[in-house]
C-alpha positions as CSV (number, residue, x, y, z in Angstrom):
1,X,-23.0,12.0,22.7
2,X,-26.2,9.7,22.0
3,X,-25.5,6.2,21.1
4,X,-25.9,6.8,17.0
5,X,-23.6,9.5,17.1
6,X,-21.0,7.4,19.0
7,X,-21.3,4.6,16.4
8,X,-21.3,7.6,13.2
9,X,-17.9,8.8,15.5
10,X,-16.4,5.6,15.0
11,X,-17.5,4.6,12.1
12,X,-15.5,7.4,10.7
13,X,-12.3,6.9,12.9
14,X,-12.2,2.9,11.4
15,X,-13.4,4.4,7.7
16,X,-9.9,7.2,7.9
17,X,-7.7,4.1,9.2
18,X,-8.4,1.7,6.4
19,X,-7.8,4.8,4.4
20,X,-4.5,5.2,5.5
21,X,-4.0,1.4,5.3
22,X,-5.1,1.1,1.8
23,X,-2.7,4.5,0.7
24,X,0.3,2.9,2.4
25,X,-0.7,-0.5,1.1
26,X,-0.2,1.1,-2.3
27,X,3.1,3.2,-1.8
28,X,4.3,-0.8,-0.6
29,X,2.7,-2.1,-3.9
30,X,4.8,0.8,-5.9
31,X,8.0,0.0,-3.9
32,X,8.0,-3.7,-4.3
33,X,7.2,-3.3,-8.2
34,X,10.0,-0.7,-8.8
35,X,12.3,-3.0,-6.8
36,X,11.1,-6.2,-8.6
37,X,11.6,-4.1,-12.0
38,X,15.3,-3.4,-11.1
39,X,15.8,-6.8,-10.3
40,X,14.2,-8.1,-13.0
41,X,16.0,-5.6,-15.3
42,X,19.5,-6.3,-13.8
43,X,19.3,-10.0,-13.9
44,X,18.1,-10.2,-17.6
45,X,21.2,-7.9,-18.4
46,X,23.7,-10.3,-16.3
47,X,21.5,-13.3,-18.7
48,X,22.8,-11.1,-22.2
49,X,26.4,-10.7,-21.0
50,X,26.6,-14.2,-19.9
């Protein structure tokens, strides 16, 4: 391979990681806020009972 087809080669490999990154950054980002929402929900119903 020629140098600018190296650098296009990895350019792409680090372009598909932060990819991946950014989609499991997001699946995190939905866990955490449907986690947070059960807790949040749970401790405003333990707030009405008290």
């Amino acid at each position: 391979m020629t140098e600018p087809e190296n650098q296009h080669s990895l350019v792409d490999e680090i372009d598909a990681r932060q990819n991946a990154v950014l989609l499991e950054l997001d699946r995190l980002n939905n866990r955490i806020e449907t986690l947070l929402e059960d807790y949040l929900g749970i401790e405003e119903k333990s707030r009405e009972a008290a």
